[in-house]
C-alpha positions in Angstrom: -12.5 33.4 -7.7 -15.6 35.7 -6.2 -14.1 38.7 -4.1 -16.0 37.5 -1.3 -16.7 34.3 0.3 -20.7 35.1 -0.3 -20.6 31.4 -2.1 -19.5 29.6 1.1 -22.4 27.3 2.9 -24.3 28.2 6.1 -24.8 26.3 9.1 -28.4 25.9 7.8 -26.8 24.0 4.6 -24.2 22.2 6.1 -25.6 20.3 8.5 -28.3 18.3 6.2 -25.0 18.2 3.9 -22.9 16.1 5.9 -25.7 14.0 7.2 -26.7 12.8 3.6 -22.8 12.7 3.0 -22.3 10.6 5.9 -24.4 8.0 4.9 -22.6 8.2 1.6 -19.4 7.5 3.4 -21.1 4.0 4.3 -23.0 2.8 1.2 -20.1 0.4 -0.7 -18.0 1.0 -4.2 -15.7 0.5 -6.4 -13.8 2.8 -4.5 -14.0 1.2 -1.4 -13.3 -1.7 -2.5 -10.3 -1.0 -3.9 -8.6 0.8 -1.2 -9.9 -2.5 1.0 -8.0 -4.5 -1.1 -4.7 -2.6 -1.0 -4.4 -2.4 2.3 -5.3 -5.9 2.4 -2.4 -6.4 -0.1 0.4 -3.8 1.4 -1.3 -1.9 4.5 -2.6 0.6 6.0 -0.3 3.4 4.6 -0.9 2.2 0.9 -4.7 2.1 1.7 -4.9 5.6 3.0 -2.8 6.9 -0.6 -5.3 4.8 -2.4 -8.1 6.5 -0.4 -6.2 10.1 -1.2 -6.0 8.9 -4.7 -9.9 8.7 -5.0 -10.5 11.9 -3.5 -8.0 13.9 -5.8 -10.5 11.8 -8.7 -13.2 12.9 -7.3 -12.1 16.3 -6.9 -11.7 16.3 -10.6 -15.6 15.1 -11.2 -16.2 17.8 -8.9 -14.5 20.5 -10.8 -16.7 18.9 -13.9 -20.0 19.3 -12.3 -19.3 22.7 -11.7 -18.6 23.7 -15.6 -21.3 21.4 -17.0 -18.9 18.1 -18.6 -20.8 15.7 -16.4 -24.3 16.9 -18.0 -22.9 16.3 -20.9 -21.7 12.5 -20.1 -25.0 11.9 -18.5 -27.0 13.5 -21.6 -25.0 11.2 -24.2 -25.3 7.3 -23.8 -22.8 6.8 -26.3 -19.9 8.6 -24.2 -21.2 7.5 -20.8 -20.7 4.1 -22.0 -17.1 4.5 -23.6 -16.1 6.0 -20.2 -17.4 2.5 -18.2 -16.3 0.6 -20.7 -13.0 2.0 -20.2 -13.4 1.6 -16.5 -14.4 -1.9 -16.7 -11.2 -3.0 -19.0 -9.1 -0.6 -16.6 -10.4 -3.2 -13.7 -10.2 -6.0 -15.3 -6.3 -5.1 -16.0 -5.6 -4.5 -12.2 -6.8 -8.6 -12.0 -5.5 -10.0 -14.1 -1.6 -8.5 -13.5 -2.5 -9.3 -9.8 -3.0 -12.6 -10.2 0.0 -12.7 -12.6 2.8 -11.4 -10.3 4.6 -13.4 -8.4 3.6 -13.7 -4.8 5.6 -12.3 -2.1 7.1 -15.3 0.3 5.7 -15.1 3.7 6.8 -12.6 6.4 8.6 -10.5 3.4 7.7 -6.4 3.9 6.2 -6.1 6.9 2.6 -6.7 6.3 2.7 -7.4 2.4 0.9 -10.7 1.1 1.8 -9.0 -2.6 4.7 -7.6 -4.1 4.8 -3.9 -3.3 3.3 -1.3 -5.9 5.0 2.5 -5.2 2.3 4.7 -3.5 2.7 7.0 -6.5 1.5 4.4 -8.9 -1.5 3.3 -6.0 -2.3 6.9 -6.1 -2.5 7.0 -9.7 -4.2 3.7 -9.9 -6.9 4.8 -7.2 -7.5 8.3 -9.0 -8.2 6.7 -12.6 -10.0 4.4 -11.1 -12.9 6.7 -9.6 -12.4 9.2 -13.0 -13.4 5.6 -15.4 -16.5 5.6 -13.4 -19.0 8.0 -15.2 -21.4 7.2 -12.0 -19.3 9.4 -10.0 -18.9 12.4 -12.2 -23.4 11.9 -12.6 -23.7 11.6 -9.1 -21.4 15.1 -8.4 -23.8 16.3 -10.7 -27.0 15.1 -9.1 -26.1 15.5 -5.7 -24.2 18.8 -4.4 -26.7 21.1 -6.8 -29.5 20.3 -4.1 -27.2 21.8 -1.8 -26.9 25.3 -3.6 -28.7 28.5 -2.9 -29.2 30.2 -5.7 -29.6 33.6 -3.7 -25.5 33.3 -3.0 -24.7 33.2 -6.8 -21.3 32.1 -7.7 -22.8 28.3 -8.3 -19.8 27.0 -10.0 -18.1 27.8 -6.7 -20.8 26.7 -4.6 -20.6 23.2 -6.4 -16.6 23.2 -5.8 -16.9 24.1 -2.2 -19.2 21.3 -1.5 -17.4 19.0 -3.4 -14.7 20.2 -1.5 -15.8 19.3 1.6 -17.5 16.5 0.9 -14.4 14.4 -0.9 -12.0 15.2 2.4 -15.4 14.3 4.4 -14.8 10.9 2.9 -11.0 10.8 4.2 -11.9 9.4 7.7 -14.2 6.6 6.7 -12.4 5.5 3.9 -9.0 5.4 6.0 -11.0 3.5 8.0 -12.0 0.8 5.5 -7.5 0.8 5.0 -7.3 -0.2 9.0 -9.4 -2.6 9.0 -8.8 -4.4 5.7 -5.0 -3.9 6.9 -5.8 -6.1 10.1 -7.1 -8.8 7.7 -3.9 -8.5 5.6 -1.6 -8.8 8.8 -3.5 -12.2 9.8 -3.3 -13.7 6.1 0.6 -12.7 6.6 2.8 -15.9 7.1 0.9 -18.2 5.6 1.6 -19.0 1.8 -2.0 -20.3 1.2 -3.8 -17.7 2.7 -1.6 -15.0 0.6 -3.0 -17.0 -2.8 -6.6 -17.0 -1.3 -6.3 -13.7 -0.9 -4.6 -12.4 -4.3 -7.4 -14.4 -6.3 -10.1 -13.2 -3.7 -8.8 -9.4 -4.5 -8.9 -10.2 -8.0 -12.4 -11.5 -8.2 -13.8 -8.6 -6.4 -12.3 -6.3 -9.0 -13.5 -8.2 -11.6 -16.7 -8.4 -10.4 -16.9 -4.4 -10.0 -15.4 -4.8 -13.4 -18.9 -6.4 -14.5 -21.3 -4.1 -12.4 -19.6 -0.9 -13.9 -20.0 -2.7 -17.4 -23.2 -3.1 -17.1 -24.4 -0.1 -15.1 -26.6 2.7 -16.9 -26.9 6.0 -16.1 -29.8 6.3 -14.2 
C-alpha cells in the first residue's frame, strides 16, 4: 500500500462519482434480481446477505480491474464466453433446485414461502453469482478508470478505492430492493397457491437472466 493516502479521491472526483453511481444503483440486474427474489423467498435479513454477498463479488472484479484480469476477459471472446456460460448454467441450477424443493406449508418460519437456505450458503450463492457475470468484471473495468487522475499515481489503488466505495454505495439501495420484495413475500405468506406462484415466478426470472447472460456479448 502507498505511504500516503495521495491515491484517495477529491471532492472534485467524488461528487460526479457517486452521481453516475447512483443511477447505477437503479438501473436493474442479475443482481438485483436475485436478492429481490430471496427476500421474497425468506426475508429481509436473507436479502440484505444476498446483497452483502454481491458486494464481496464485486469487490473481487474490483480487485481485477485494478491488476489488469478483466482486460484480459474483455480482450478474449473465447474466455468471456466460458465465464457467462458458466453463469448462465450456475442460474439455471438455482431454478431448477427451486422449483424442485419441497414447498414450505403456510405460516412455517416467519415470513418464508421456501424452505430456508443458511445465509452462508445465500452469501455464497449471491457472490458467485455476480463473479459468473463477465459484464461486471468489464464494466469495473470501463467505468472507475474515468474516475482516475493520473497526476495522484498509485492507479491500481485508485481503481480499489473507487471500487471500494462504490460496491458499499450499492448497500443501501440494494437492501432496499430486500424490504420491499420482503413485503411481497409477507403477503404471499399463508396462502399455499400464492407460495407455488411465487417459487415458479422466482424461478422463471432466473432463468430468464439465465438466457440474457447467455446471450450477452461483451460490448
Amino acid at each position: 500500500m502507498p505511504s500516503d493516502l495521495s491515491f484517495l479521491p477529491d471532492w472534485g472526483t467524488l461528487l460526479p462519482f457517486f452521481a453516475a453511481s447512483f443511477a447505477l444503483y437503479l438501473t436493474p440486474g442479475v443482481d438485483m434480481a436475485f436478492i429481490a427474489v430471496t427476500s421474497t423467498r425468506q426475508g429481509v435479513r436473507a436479502g440484505a446477505t444476498a446483497a452483502l454477498g454481491i458486494v464481496g463479488g464485486c469487490m473481487v472484479h474490483t480487485l481485477a480491474a485494478a491488476v489488469g484480469i478483466s482486460a484480459l476477459i474483455m480482450a478474449s471472446q473465447e474466455l468471456f464466453t466460458v465465464i457467462k456460460i458458466a453463469g448462465a448454467l450456475y442460474l439455471v441450477y438455482l431454478a431448477l433446485k427451486m422449483l424442485r424443493a419441497p414447498a414450505a406449508q403456510p405460516g412455517d418460519a416467519g415470513t418464508q414461502i421456501a424452505p430456508a437456505r443458511s445465509h452462508v450458503k445465500i452469501f455464497g450463492q449471491a457472490a458467485l453469482i455476480n463473479l459468473l457475470n463477465p459484464k461486471v468484471g468489464i464494466f469495473m473495468l470501463a467505468f472507475l478508470p474515468q474516475f482516475v487522475d493520473p497526476a495522484r499515481g498509485h492507479i491500481a489503488w485508485q481503481i480499489l478505492a473507487l471500487g471500494l466505495l462504490f460496491n458499499l454505495g450499492s448497500i443501501p439501495s440494494n437492501t432496499g430492493v430486500a424490504v420491499l420484495a420482503a413485503g411481497l413475500g409477507r403477503r404471499l405468506r399463508g396462502s399455499a397457491l400464492a407460495g407455488r406462484l411465487a417459487r415458479w415466478l422466482a424461478a422463471g426470472i432466473l432463468g430468464g437472466l439465465a438466457l440474457r447472460l447467455a446471450l450477452s456479448e461483451r460490448t
